[in-house]
N, C-alpha and C positions, 0 to 999 in steps of 0.2 A: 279646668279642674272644678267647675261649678262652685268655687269658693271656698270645695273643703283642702285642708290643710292634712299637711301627714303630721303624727306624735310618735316620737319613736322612745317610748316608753320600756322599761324591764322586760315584759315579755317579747315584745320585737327584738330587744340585743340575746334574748335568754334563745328564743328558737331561730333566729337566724343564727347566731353561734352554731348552734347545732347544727343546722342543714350543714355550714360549710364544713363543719370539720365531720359530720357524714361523707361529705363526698372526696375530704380529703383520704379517711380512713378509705374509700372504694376506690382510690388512685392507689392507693399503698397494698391492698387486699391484691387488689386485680395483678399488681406487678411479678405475686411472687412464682413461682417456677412449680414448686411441688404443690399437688393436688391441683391443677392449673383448671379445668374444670370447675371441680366445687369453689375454686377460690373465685372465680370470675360471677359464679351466681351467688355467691355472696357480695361480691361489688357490688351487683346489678340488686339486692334488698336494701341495701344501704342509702342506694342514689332513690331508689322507690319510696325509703324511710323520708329523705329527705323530701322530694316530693311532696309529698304528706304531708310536713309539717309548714311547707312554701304558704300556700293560700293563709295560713294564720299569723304567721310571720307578717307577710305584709296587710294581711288584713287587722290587727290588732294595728298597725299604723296605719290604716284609715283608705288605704290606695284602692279598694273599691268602691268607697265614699268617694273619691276623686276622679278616678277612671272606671265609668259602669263598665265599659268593654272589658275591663277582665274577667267579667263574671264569665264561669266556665272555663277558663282560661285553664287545661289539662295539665296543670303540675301533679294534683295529687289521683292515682290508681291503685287506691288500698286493694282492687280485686290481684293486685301482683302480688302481693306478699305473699300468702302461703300456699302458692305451689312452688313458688323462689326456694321459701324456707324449705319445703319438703323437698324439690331438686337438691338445694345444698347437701342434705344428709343423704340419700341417696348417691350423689357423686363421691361424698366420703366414702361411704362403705363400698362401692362397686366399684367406682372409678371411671363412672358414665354417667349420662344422664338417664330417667327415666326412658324407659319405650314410648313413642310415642309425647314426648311431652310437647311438641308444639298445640297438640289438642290441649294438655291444662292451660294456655296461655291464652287461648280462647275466650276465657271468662274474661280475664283482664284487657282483651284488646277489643271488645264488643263494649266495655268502659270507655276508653279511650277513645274509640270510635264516637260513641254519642257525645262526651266531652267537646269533641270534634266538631261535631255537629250543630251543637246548639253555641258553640263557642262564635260560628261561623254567622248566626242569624241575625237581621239588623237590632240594633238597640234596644227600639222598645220592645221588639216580638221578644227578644233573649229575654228582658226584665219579667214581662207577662208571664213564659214560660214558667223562669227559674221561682218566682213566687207563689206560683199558680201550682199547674199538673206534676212538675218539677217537685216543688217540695209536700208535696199532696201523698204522688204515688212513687215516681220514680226514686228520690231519694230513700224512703224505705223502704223501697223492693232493693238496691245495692246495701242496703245496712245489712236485710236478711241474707242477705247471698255471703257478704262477708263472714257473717257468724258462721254459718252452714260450714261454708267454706274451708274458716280456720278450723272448725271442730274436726272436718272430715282428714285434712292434711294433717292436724297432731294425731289421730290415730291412726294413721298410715305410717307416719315418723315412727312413733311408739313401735310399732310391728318390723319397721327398718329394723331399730336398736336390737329386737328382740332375738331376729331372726341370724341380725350378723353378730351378735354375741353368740348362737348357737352355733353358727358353721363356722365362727374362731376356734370356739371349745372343742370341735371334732376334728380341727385341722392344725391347731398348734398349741404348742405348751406354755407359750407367753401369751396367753387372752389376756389377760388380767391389763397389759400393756394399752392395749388399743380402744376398747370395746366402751367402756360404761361414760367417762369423765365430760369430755367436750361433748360427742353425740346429747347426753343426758341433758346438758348447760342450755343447750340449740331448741330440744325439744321443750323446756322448761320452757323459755325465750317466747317458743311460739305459743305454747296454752296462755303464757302473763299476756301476749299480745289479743288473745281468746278473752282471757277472763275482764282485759280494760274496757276493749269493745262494747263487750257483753255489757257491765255495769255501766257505761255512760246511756248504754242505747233503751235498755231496760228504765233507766233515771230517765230519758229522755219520754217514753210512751207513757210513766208513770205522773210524769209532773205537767203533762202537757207539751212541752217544749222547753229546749232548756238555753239559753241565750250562747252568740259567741265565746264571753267571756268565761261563763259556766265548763267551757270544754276548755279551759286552758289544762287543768291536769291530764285529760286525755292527752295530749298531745306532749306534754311536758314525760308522761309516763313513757310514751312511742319513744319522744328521744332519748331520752334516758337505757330504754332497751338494745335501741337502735347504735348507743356509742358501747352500749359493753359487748354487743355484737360484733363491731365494729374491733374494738381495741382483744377482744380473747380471739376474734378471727384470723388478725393479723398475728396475731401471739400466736397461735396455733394451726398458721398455714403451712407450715414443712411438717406437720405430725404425719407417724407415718397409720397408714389405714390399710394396713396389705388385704388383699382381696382374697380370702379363701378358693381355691381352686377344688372342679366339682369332683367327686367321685368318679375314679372309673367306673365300667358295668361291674355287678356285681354278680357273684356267682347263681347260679341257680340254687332255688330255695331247697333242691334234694341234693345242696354242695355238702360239705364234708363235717363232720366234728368239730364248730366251732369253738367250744370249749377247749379241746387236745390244740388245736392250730397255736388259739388266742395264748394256752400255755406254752407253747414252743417257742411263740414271739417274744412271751415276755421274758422267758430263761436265755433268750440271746440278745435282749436288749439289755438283760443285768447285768451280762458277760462280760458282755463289751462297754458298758457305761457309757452308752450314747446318752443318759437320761440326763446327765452333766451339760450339756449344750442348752444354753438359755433360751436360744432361738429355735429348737429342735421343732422341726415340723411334720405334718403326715407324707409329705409327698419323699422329701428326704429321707426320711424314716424307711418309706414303704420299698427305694429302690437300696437301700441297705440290704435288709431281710428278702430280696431278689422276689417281689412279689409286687400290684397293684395297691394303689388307692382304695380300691373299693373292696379288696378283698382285706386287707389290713383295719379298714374303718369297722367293716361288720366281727372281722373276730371282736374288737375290742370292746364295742356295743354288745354282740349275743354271748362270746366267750366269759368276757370278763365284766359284762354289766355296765359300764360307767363307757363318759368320753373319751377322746386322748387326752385332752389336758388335765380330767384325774386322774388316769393312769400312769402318765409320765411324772407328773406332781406330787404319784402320791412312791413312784418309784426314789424321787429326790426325798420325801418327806422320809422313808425307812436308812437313807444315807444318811441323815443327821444323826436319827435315834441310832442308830449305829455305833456314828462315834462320839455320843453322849455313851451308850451301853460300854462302850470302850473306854471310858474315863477323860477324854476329850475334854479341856479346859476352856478350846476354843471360843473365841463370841458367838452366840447363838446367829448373829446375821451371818460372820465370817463362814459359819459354818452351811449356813443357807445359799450362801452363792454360791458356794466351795460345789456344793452339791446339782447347783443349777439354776435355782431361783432368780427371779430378775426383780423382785422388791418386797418387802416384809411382810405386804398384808398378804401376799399371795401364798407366801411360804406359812406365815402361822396359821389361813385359812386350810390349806394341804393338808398342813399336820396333824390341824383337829380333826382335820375329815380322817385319816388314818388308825390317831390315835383315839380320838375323844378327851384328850387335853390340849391345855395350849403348852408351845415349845419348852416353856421356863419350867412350868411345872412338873415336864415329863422329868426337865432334872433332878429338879429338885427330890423328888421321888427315887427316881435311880442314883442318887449319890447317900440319901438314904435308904435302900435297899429293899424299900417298902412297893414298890411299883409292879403290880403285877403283869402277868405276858399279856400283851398286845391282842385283842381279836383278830384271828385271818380275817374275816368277812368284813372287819372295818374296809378295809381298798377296795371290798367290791360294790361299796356302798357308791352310787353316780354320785358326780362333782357336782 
């Protein structure tokens, strides 16, 4: 041990803590059943979190001061993290992994490889190196690659979100359900992972260099991200993420009176009060009215302007006003789920979109007698 001693001081119990119960949270992620995919690449950030945090863990107790040979020693592969992260939310919404993704891995296993590499070469060459060309060039050509890297995979997440909030809204009446909350929490997760980077490595070129000790809150920041990943992951592993199913072909563009169609559908969806069903979907829907997906999605778009899930939303939102217009005492929610709804902020957003008030008020007005007719063109306003 050349005579140095280990000290296992605060920060050694604070990120060793953490590695471990990272990798317990990635035993407990990996186990569960639903979303079995995403769940497994979320393990697999966890164990790479923890990774990460190893070299300082034990280097903050002195074990490279004692054992040169672990210098390089391949625990930590930050170039994993965010295409991990970015598979993660891609398996939620699809329910697969990226095309292609052994090619994102590449970045991170040409890391691991050189780790490898230099991990493998006698003593003094590895010291020379790791002091030398190593922290010269090498270590800041993998700093720049990481930034790059995370910036490029949170805009690619961002564009997920964006994209499968939009083909929820054209394919069912519960978006409100799936779409914004954990996706949002993940991508947040990965820019705070962007923005810690950023600022250590930025402090680092600006001060000259900045000491082991200097980067304990980077790493203290990692784990901290790392276990609420960890604990809202396992929290949030049986969520359900249904995957919009595509449009069938659509008709030709010299097809028929979208407007007259889109009005036919809607006078038979009144009829029958399928808009009641919280779970009501397009594909359901579509073999109801004995017609396609695709012919269904475009009346609703060119006929009547707006997605399915303002249409159907905004058909519940006119069942309330209904029976508030009828003297209806009912709870304002009672009467929102009565109607369809599956949780409040969906139902009061609906109603303004129809109405241009929120629900209380429209009573309050109709019990005072003061509330004028409704705009038609409010529902045709898009969701």
């Amino acid at each position: 041990m050349d005579g140095a001693q280990l000290h296992f001081g605060w920060r050694v119990a604070l990120l060793a803590l953490c590695s471990v119960q990272l990798l317990a949270l990635a035993v407990a992620v990996s186990r569960q059943d639903a979303n079995r995919t995403a769940n497994r690449i979320l393990a697999a950030v966890l164990v790479v979190l923890s990774g990460v945090l190893t070299p300082y863990s034990i280097g903050f107790a002195g074990a490279y001061d004692a054992w040169r040979g672990l210098t390089f020693a391949p625990f930590a592969i930050p170039l994993a993290l965010p295409p991990l992260l970015f598979g993660y939310t891609h398996a939620l919404v699809r329910g697969r992994l990226p095309e292609r993704f052994g090619l994102h891995l590449v970045p991170p296993g040409l890391q691991l490889a050189y780790a490898l590499v230099c991990f493998a070469l006698p003593l003094d060459l590895k010291w020379d190196w790791y002091t030398g060309g190593h922290d010269r060039f090498v270590s800041p050509l993998f700093d720049i690659a990481l930034l790059v890297s995370l910036g490029l995979y949170a805009a690619a997440s961002l564009r997920r979100l964006r994209d499968y909030r939009r083909d929820l809204a054209e394919a069912r009446s519960d978006d409100d359900r799936f779409a914004a909350a954990w996706l949002s929490r993940v991508i947040v997760a990965l820019v705070a992972v962007l923005a810690i980077y950023a600022a250590f490595t930025v402090w680092d070129w600006i001060s000259g260099g900045i000491d082991y000790f200097q980067e304990t809150g980077l790493y203290l920041g990692l784990a901290g991200i790392g276990l609420y990943l960890g604990v809202e992951g396992w929290r949030h592993a049986a969520l359900r993420f249904p995957v919009p199913a595509a449009p069938s072909a659509l008709d030709p563009a010299t097809g028929p009176d979208w407007q007259a169609v889109a009005a036919d559908f809607d006078a038979r969806v009144r009829e029958a009060g399928w808009a009641r069903e919280p779970e009501l979907g397009l594909p359901v829907l579509a073999r109801r009215l004995a017609t396609n997906t695709g012919r269904l999605s475009r009346a609703i778009n060119q006929g009547l302007g707006m997605n399915f899930s303002a249409w159907i939303n905004g058909l519940r939102a006119e069942a309330v006003a209904a029976a508030l217009d009828a003297g209806s005492q009912d709870d304002l929610l009672t009467l929102a789920f009565d109607a369809g709804f599956s949780s409040k902020a969906s139902f009061n957003r609906a109603f303004h979109a129809r109405y241009g008030v929120a629900p209380s008020r429209y009573r309050r007005r109709v019990s005072d007698h003061e509330f004028p007719a409704p705009d038609a063109e409010l529902r045709r306003a898009p969701g």
